[in-house]
C-alpha positions in Angstrom: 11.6 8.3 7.6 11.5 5.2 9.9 12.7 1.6 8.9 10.5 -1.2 10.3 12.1 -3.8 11.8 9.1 -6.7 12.4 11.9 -9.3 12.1 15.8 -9.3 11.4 18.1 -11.9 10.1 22.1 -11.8 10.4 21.8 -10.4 6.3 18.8 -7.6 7.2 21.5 -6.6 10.1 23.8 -5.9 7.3 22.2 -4.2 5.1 21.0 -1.8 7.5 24.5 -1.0 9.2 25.5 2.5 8.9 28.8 2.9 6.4 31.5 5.1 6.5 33.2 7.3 4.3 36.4 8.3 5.4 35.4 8.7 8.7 31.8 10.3 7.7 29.4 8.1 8.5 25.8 8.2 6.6 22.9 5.8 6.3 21.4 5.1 2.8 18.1 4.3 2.4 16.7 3.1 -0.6 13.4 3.3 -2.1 13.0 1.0 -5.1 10.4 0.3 -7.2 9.0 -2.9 -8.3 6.5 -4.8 -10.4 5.9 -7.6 -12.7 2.5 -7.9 -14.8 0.1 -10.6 -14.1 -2.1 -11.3 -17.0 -4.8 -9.0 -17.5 -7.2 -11.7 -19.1 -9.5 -13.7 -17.0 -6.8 -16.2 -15.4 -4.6 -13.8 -14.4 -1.6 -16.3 -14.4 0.8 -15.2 -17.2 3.8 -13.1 -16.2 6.5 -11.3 -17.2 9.0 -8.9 -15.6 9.9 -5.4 -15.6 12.7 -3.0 -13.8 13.5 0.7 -13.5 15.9 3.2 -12.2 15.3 4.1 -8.1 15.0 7.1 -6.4 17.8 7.4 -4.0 17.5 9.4 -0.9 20.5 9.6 1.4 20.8 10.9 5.0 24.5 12.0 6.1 24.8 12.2 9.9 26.8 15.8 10.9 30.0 15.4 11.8 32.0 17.6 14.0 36.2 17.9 14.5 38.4 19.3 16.6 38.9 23.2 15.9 42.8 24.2 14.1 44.1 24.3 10.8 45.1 20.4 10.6 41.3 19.5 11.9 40.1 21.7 9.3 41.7 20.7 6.5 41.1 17.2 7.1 37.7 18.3 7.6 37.4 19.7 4.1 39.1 16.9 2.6 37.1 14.2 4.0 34.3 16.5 2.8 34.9 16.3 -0.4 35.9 12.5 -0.5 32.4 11.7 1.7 30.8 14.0 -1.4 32.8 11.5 -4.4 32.1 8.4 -2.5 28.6 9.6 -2.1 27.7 10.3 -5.8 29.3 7.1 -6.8 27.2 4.8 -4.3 24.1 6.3 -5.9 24.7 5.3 -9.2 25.8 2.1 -8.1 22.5 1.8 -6.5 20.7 2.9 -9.3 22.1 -0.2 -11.3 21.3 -2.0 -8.9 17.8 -1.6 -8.5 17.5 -1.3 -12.3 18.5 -5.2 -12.5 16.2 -5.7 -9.3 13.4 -8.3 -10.6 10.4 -8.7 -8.1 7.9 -11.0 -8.9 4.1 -9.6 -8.8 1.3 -12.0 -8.9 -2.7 -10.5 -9.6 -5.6 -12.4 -8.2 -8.8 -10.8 -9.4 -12.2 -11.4 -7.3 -15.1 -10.4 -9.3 -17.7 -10.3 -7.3 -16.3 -7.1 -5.8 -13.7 -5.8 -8.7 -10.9 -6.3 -6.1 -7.2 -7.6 -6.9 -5.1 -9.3 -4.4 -1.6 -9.3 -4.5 1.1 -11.4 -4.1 4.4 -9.3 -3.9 7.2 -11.5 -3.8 11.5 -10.9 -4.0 12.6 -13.8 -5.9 15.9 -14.5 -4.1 14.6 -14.8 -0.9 10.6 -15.7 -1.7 9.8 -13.4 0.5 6.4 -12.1 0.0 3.5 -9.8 0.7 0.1 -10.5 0.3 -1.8 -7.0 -0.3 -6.0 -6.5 0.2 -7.3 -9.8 0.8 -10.9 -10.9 0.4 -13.0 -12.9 2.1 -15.9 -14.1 0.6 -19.1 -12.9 1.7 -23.0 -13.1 0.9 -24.8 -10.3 2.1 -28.6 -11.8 1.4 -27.6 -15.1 3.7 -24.8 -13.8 5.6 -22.4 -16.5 5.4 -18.9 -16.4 4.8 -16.1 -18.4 3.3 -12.7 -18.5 2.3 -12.2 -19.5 -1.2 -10.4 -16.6 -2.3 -7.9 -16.9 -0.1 -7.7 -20.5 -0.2 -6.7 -19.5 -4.3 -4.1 -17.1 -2.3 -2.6 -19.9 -0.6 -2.8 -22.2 -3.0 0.0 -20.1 -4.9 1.7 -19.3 -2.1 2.3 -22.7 -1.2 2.8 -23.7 -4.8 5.9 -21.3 -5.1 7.2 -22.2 -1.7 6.7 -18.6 -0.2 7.7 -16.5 2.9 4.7 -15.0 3.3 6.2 -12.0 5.6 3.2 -9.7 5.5 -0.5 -9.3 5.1 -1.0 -5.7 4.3 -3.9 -3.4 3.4 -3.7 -0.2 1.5 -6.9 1.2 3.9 -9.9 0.2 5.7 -12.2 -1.3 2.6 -15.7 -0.4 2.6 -16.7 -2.7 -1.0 -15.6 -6.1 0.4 -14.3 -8.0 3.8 -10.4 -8.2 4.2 -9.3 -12.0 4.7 -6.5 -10.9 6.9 -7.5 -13.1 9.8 -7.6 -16.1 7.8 -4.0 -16.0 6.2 -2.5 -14.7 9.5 -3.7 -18.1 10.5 -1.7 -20.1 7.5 1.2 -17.4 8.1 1.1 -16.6 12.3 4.6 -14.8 11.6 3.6 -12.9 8.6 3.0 -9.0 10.7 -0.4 -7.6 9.3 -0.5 -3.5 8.7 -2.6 -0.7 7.5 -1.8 3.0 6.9 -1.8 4.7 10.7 -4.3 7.1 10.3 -6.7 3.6 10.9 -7.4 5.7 14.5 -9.1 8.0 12.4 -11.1 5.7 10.4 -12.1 3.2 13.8 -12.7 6.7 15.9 -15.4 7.8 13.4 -16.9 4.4 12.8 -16.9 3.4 16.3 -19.8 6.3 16.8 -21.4 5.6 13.8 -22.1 2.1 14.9 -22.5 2.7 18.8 -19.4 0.6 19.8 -18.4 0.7 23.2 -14.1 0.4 23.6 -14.2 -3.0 24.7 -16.3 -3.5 21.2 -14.0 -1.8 19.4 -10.6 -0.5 20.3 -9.8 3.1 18.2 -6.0 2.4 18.7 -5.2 0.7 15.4 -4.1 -2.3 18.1 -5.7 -5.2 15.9 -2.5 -4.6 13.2 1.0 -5.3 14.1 2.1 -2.2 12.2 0.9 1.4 11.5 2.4 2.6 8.7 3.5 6.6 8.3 4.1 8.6 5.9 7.4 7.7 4.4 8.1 4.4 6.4 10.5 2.0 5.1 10.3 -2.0 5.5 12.6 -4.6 4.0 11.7 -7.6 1.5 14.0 -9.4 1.4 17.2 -6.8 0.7 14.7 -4.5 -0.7 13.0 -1.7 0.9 9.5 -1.4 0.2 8.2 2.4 1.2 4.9 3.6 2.2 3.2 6.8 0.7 0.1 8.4 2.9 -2.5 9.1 0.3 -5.3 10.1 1.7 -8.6 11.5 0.1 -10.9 8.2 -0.6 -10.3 7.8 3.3 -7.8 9.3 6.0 -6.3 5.8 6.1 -5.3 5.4 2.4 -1.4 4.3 1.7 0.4 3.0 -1.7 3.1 1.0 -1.4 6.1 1.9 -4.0 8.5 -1.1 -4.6 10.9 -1.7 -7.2 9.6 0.2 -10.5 6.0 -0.2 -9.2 3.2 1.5 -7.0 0.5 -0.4 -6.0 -2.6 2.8 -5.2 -5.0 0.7 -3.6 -8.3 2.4 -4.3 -6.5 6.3 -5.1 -6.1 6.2 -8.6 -7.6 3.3 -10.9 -6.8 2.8 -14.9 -6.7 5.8 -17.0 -10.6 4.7 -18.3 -12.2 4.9 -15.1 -10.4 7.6 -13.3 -10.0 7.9 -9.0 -11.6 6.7 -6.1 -14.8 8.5 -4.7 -14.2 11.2 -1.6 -17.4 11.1 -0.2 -17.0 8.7 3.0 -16.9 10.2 6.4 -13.8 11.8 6.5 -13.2 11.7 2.5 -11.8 15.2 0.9 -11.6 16.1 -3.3 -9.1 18.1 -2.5 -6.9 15.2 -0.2 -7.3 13.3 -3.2 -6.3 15.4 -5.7 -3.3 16.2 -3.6 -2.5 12.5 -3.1 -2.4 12.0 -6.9 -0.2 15.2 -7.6 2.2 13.8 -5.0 2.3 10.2 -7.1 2.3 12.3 -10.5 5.5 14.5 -9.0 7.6 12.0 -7.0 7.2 9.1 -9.2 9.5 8.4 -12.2 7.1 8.4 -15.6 7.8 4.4 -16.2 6.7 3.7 -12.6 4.1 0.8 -13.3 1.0 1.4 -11.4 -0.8 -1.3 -9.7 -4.9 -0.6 -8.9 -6.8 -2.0 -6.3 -9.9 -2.1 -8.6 -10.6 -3.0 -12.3 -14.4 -1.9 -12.5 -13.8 -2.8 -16.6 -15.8 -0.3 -18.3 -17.9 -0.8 -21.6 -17.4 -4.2 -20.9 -13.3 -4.6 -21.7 -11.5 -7.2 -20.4 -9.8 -7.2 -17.0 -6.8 -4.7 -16.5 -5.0 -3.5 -13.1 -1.5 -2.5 -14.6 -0.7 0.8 -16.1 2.0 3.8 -15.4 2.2 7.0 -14.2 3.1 8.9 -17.6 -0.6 7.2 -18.9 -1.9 8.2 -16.0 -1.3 11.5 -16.3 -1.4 11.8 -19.7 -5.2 9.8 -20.3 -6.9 9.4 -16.4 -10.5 10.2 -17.7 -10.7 12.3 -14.2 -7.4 13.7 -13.3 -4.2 14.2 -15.6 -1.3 15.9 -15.0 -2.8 19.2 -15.8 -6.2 19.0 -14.1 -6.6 21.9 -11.7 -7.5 20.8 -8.1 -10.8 23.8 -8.9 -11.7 21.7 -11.8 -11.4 18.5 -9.9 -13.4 18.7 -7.0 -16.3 20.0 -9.1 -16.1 17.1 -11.2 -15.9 14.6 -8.3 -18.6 16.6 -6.2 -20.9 16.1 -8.6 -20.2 12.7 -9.7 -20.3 11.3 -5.7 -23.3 12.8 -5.2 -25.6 10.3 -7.7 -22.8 7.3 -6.4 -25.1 4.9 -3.9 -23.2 3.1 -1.3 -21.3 0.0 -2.0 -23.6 -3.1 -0.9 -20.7 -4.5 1.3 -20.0 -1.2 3.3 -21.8 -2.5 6.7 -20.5 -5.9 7.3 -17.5 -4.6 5.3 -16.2 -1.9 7.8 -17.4 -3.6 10.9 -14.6 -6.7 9.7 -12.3 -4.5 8.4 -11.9 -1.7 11.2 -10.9 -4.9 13.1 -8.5 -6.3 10.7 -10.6 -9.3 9.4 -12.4 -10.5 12.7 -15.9 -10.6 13.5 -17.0 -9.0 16.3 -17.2 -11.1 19.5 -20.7 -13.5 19.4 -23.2 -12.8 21.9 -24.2 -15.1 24.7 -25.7 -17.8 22.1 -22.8 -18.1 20.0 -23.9 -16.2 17.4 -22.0 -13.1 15.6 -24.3 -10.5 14.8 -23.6 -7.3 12.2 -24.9 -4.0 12.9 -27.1 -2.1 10.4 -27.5 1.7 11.3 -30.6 3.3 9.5 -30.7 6.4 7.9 -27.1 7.3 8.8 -24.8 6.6 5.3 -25.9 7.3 2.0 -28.3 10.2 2.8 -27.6 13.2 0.8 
C-alpha cells in the first residue's frame, strides 16, 4: 500500500507521522468510507448525509532487542502493551470515522447517462471532482464546456479546494473534461488507474499513433493509481481498488462509507458494465465485483458511474453493497463466475458500440486534450474502419 503525497501541509505531516507504542513503532493507515446522496430526481441538488464504521488495516514495523533475560522480558512486555494499545486505537478509529461526514454532490449529464462527482471533506472543502464531461456533438464535431461550467459553478459556489480531477478509467461513452477544470484548478493533480499503459499501448495501434502522437506512459496524468494506494482529503484517506474487467484500467475509489465503481457495477436493475473492449475479461469482471462484494462492509453506499434508467424510472446512481448483492439483475452474491460469463457473453455480443467511442478514446487516452492540429490549425479525429464492433 503506498500513500500519495501530491501536496502536504504542516497538518497532512501529522497525520502521517509514524507513532509509537512503548517503544514499538507502527504506522496506521486508514481506509474510510464515505458518501452523501445527491438527489436522485432530475435536479440532483438535495442532500443528505450518511456514515459507517471503517475498515482498519494496521502495519507494525518489526522490532528487534538486544539478546538476555532483561531485553526479553521487556520485549514481551512491550509486546503485549503495543498489542492493548493497538486494539484500543482501532476502535477509536472506528468512532471516528463512523462520525466522519463527507459531503457528495451528483451531477447527472444525460446525453451520455454519465454522473460527475463532486467529493468534498467538509472541514477542509477539500474536494475531488470524479469523470468529468465535456460536451460533444458527434454529427458537427464541436465541443463545449457547459457541463463543467455546471461543475464549477458549485464548486465556486461552496468555496472549494478542488485538489483532484480523477477518473475511474479511460471512458469510451463520452469525452473527460479533465483539461478544462485543470485549467480553473492548475494545482488540482489529475489521475487515472495505472494500468492507463495498457489501455494507451492497445489504442495507440488501433489508431496508427506514432509516440510523439501519443505517449503509452500514462505521462498526461499526474498520478497512476495501484492497487491499494492511499491519498489524503483532507485528514481522510481516500483508497483506490483496481477493478478491472470493463477495461484493464478500471479503479473505484472507497471513501468514508462509500464506493464510487465507475462503470464496474451499476444499480441493482441494470446489472455490470460490458467486457467486450479490447482488453475486457467476464471473468476480470466478475472477480472485481466479488472483491467489492467481500471486502466491503454491507452498508457501504455505492456510487455508479451510469444511471441508464430502465423502463423509463427516474434517475438513480446511489445504492449499497448488501442490494447489490442481494438484487444486481446480473450478478449477486451467489452468481457463479460459469454462470456469469455466459450471461455477459451472450449479452455483449448483440451490444453495438457506444457512438462516442472514437473521439471519446482518442481525448480520453490523453487526459482531456485534443490531439495536436495539423499545419492549418485544425484538430482532426481519426475514424478506423472496420476495426471495432465487428463480431
Amino acid at each position: 500500500m503506498r500513500f500519495i503525497l501530491p501536496k502536504r501541509s504542516p497538518r497532512d505531516n501529522l497525520f502521517l507521522r509514524a507513532s509509537s507504542v512503548v517503544i514499538a513503532p507502527s504506522h496506521h493507515h486508514h481506509h474510510h468510507h464515505r458518501a452523501l446522496r445527491s438527489g436522485s430526481h432530475k435536479n440532483n441538488h438535495c442532500s443528505s448525509y450518511y456514515s459507517s464504521p471503517l475498515l482498519n488495516r494496521v502495519v507494525s514495523r518489526r522490532i528487534s532487542f538486544s539478546s538476555g533475560p532483561v531485553a526479553n522480558n521487556f520485549a514481551t512486555a512491550a509486546t503485549a502493551t503495543a498489542t492493548n494499545c493497538l486494539s484500543s486505537r482501532r476502535l477509536v478509529h472506528r468512532q471516528s470515522t463512523m462520525s466522519f461526514r463527507p459531503l457528495v454532490h451528483g451531477l447527472y449529464h444525460a446525453d451520455t447517462s454519465t454522473v460527475t462527482y463532486i467529493i468534498s471533506d467538509p472541514a477542509s472543502l477539500d474536494t475531488i471532482i470524479l469523470d468529468s464531461v465535456m460536451d460533444y456533438d458527434s454529427a458537427s464535431g464541436c465541443s463545449s464546456d457547459e457541463h463543467n461550467e455546471l461543475v464549477v459553478a458549485y464548486c465556486e459556489e461552496h468555496k472549494l479546494n478542488v485538489r483532484y480531477i480523477l477518473e475511474s478509467h479511460v471512458h469510451a461513452d463520452h469525452l473527460t473534461g479533465a483539461q478544462y477544470l485543470k485549467s480553473k484548478y492548475p494545482d488540482a493533480k489529475t489521475g487515472i488507474g495505472a494500468n492507463v499503459t495498457t489501455v494507451q499501448q492497445t489504442f495507440a495501434k488501433i489508431f496508427n499513433y506514432s509516440p510523439q502522437q501519443l505517449a503509452t506512459d500514462g505521462s498526461q496524468f499526474d498520478l497512476l493509481f495501484q492497487d491499494g494506494d492511499t491519498f489524503l482529503l483532507g485528514d481522510h484517506p481516500v483508497s483506490v481498488i483496481h477493478t478491472p474487467g470493463h477495461t484493464p484500467a478500471c479503479v473505484c475509489y472507497v471513501a468514508g462509507d462509500a464506493v464510487f465503481t465507475g462503470d464496474t457495477i451499476f444499480m441493482p436493475d441494470f446489472g455490470t458494465a460490458r467486457c467486450d473492449f479490447p482488453g475486457g475479461s467476464s471473468a476480470e469482471l466478475y472477480a472485481s465485483v466479488k472483491k467489492l462484494y467481500d471486502t466491503l462492509p454491507e452498508e457501504t453506499r455505492v456510487y455508479v458511474g451510469h444511471d441508464y434508467q430502465p423502463g423509463g424510472r427516474d434517475i438513480l446512481f446511489q445504492t449499497s453493497i448488501a442490494e447489490e448483492k442481494t438484487q444486481n439483475i446480473q450478478l449477486k452474491g451467489d452468481t457463479s463466475g460459469e454462470e456469469f460469463s455466459v450471461w455477459r457473453s451472450e449479452r455483449d455480443g448483440k451490444l453495438g458500440m457506444p457512438k462516442l467511442i472514437l473521439p471519446g478514446l482518442q481525448v480520453n487516452l490523453r487526459n482531456g486534450a485534443w490531439p495536436e492540429p495539423e499545419e492549418n490549425g485544425v484538430v482532426y479525429l481519426k475514424v478506423p474502419v472496420n476495426v471495432l464492433g465487428k463480431k
